[in-house]
VEXMAR-625847 format. One record per residue (C-alpha): chain; residue in three letters; x, y, z. Coordinates in Angstrom, 1 decimal. Example, Ala and Ser with C-alpha at 12.3 -4.5 7.8 and 13.67 -1.06 7.14 Angstrom:
<pts>
+--------+---------+--------+--------+--------+
! cadena ! residuo !     c1 !     c2 !     c3 !
+--------+---------+--------+--------+--------+
!      A !     ALA !   12.3 !   -4.5 !    7.8 !
!      A !     SER !   13.7 !   -1.1 !    7.1 !
+--------+---------+--------+--------+--------+
</pts>
This chain:
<pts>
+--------+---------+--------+--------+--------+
! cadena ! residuo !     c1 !     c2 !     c3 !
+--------+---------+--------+--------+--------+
!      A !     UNK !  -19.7 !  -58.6 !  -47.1 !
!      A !     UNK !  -23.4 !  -57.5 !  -46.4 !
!      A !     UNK !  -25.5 !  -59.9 !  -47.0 !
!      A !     UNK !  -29.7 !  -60.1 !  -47.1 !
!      A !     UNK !  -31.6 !  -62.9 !  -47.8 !
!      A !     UNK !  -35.4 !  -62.9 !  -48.7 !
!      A !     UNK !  -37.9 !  -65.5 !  -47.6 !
!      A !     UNK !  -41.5 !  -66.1 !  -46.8 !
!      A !     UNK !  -43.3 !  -65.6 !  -50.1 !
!      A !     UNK !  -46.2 !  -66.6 !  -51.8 !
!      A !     UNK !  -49.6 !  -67.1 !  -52.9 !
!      A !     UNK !  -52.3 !  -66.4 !  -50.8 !
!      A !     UNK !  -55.8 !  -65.2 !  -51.6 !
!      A !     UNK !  -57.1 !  -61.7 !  -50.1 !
!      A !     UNK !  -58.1 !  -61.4 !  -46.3 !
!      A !     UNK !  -54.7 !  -64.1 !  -45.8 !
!      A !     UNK !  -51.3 !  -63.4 !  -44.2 !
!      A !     UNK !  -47.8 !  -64.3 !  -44.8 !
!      A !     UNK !  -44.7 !  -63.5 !  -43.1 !
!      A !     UNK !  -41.3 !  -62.9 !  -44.6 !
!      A !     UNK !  -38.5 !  -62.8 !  -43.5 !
!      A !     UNK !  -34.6 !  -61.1 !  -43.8 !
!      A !     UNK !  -31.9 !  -62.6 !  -42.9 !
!      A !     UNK !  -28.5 !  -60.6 !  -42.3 !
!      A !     UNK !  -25.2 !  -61.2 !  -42.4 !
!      A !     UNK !  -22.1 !  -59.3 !  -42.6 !
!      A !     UNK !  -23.3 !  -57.0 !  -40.0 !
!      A !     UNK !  -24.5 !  -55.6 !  -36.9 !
!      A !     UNK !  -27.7 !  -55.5 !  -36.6 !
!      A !     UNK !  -28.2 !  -53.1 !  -33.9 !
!      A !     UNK !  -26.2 !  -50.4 !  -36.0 !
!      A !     UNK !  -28.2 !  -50.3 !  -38.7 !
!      A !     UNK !  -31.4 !  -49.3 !  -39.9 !
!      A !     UNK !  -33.4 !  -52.5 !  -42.2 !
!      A !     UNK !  -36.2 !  -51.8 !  -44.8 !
!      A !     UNK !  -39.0 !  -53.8 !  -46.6 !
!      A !     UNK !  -39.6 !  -52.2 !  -49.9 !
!      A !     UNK !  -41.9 !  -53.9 !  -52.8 !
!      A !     UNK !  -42.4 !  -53.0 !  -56.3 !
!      A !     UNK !  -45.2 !  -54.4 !  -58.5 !
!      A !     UNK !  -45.0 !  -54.5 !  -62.0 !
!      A !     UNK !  -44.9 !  -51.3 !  -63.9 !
!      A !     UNK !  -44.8 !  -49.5 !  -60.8 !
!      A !     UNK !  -42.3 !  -47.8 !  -59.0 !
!      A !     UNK !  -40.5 !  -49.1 !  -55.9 !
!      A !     UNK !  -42.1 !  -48.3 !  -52.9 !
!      A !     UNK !  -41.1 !  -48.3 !  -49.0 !
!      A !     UNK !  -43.6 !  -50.3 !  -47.1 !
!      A !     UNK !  -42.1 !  -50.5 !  -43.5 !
!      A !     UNK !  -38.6 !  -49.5 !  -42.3 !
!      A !     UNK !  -37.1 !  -50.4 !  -39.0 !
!      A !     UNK !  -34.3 !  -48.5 !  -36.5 !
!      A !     UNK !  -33.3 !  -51.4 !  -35.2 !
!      A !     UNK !  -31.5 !  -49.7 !  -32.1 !
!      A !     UNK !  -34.5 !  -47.6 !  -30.8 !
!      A !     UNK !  -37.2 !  -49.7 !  -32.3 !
!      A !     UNK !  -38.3 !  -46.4 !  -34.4 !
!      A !     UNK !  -40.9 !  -47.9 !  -37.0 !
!      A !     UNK !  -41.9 !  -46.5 !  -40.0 !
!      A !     UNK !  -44.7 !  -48.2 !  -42.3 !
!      A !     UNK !  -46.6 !  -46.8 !  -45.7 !
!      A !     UNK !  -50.3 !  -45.8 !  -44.4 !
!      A !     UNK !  -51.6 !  -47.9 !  -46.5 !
!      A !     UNK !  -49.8 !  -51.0 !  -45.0 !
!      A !     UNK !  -50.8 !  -49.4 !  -41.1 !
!      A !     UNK !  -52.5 !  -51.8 !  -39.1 !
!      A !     UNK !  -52.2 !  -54.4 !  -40.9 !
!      A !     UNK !  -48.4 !  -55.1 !  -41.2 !
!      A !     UNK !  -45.9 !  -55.3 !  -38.4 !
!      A !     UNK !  -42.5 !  -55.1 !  -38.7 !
!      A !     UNK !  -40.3 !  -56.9 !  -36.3 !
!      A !     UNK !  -36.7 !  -58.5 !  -35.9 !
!      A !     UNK !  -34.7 !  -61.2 !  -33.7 !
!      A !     UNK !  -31.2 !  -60.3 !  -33.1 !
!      A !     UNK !  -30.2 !  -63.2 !  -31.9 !
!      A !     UNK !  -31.0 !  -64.8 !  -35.4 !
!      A !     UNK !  -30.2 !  -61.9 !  -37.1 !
!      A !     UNK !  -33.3 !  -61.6 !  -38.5 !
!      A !     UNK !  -35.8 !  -58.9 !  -39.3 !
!      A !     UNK !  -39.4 !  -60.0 !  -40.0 !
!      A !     UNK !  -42.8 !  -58.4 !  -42.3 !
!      A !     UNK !  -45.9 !  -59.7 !  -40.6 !
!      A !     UNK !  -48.6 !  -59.1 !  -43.2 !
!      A !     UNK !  -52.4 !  -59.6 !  -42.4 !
!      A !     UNK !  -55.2 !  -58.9 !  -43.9 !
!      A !     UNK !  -53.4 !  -58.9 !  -47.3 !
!      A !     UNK !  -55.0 !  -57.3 !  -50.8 !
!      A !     UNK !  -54.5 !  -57.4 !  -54.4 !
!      A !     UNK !  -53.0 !  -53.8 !  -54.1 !
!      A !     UNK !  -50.2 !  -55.6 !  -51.7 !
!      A !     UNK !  -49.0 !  -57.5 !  -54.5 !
!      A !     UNK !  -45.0 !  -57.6 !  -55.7 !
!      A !     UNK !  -41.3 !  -58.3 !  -55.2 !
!      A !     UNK !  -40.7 !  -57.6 !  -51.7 !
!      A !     UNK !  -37.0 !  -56.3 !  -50.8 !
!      A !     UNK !  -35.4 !  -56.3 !  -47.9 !
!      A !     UNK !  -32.7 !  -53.3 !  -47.6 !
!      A !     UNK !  -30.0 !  -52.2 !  -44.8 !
!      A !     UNK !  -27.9 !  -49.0 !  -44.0 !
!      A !     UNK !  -26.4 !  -47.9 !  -41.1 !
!      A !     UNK !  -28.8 !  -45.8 !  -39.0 !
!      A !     UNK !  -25.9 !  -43.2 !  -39.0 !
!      A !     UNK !  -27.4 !  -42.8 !  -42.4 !
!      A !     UNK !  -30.6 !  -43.8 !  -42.6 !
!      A !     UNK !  -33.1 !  -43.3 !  -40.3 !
!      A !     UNK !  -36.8 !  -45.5 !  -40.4 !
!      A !     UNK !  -38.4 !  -42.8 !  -42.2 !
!      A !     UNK !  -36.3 !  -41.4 !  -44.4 !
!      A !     UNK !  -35.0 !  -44.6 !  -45.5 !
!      A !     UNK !  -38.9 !  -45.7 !  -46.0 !
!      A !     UNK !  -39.3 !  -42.5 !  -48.1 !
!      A !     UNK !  -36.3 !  -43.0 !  -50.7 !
!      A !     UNK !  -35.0 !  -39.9 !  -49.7 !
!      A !     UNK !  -31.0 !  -39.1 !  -50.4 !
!      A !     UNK !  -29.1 !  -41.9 !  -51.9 !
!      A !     UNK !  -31.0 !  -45.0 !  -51.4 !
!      A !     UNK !  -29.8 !  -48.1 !  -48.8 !
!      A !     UNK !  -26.6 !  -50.0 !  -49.4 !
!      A !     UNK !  -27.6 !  -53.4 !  -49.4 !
!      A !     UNK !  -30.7 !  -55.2 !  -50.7 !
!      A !     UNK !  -31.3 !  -58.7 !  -51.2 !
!      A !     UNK !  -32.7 !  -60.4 !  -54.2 !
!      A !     UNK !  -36.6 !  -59.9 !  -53.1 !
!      A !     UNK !  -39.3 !  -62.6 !  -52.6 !
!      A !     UNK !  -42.6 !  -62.5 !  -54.5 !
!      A !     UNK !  -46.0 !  -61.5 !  -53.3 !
!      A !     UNK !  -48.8 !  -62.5 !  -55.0 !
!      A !     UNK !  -53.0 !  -61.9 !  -53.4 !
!      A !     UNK !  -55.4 !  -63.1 !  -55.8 !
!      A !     UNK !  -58.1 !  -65.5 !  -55.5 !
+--------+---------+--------+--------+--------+
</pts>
C-alpha cells in the first residue's frame, strides 16, 4: 500500500527556513509524479511545488519561486521542500501527495486539475510568526 509520511515542521520566525520532508513507500519513485501542497486555515488547498520525478520537471506556486526548492533522493525514497526565506503568508499544513506521472504531470498535478492525486500523507504543520 502507498504510503507518505510528513516530516520537518515547525516554528520558525519570518526570513528562517525549514526543510520537510516525504517519505514513500509502496512505490516507485521514478514512476510517479510527488506534490507538496499546504492549506492554511480557512483557505483552500493550494499546490506549492510538484515534482516529475523521472525527468526532473518542476513545477512551484510563483509565489513560493525562488525561495523554495524541491528536490528528492531515490535511494531513500525520499522527496524533499527546501523553504527559505519563509513568511507569515507561507503558513499551514503542508501535504505531501503522489500519482503516477502517467497521470499527473508536475503542473497539472500542482494546479488541482482533473481528479486530484492518489495518495497523501497526514501533513506536517508550518507555522512563521515572530
Amino acid at each position: 500500500q502507498v504510503q507518505l509520511v510528513e516530516s520537518g515542521g515547525g516554528l520558525v520566525q519570518p526570513g528562517g527556513s525549514l526543510r520537510l520532508s516525504c517519505v514513500t513507500s509502496g512505490i516507485t519513485l521514478e514512476y510517479y509524479t510527488i506534490g507538496w501542497f499546504r492549506q492554511a486555515p480557512g483557505k483552500e488547498r493550494e499546490g506549492v511545488s510538484c515534482f516529475e520525478i523521472s525527468s526532473g520537471v518542476t513545477y512551484y506556486k510563483d509565489s513560493v519561486k525562488g525561495r523554495f526548492t524541491i528536490s528528492r533522493d531515490s535511494a531513500k525514497n525520499t522527496v524533499y521542500l527546501q523553504m527559505n526565506s519563509l513568511t507569515p503568508e507561507d503558513t499551514g499544513i503542508y501535504y505531501c501527495a503522489a500519482d503516477l506521472l502517467y497521470d499527473f504531470s508536475a503542473q497539472s498535478m500542482c494546479l488541482m486539475r482533473g481528479v486530484g492525486p492518489g495518495s497523501w500523507g497526514q501533513g506536517t504543520q508550518v507555522t512563521v510568526s515572530s
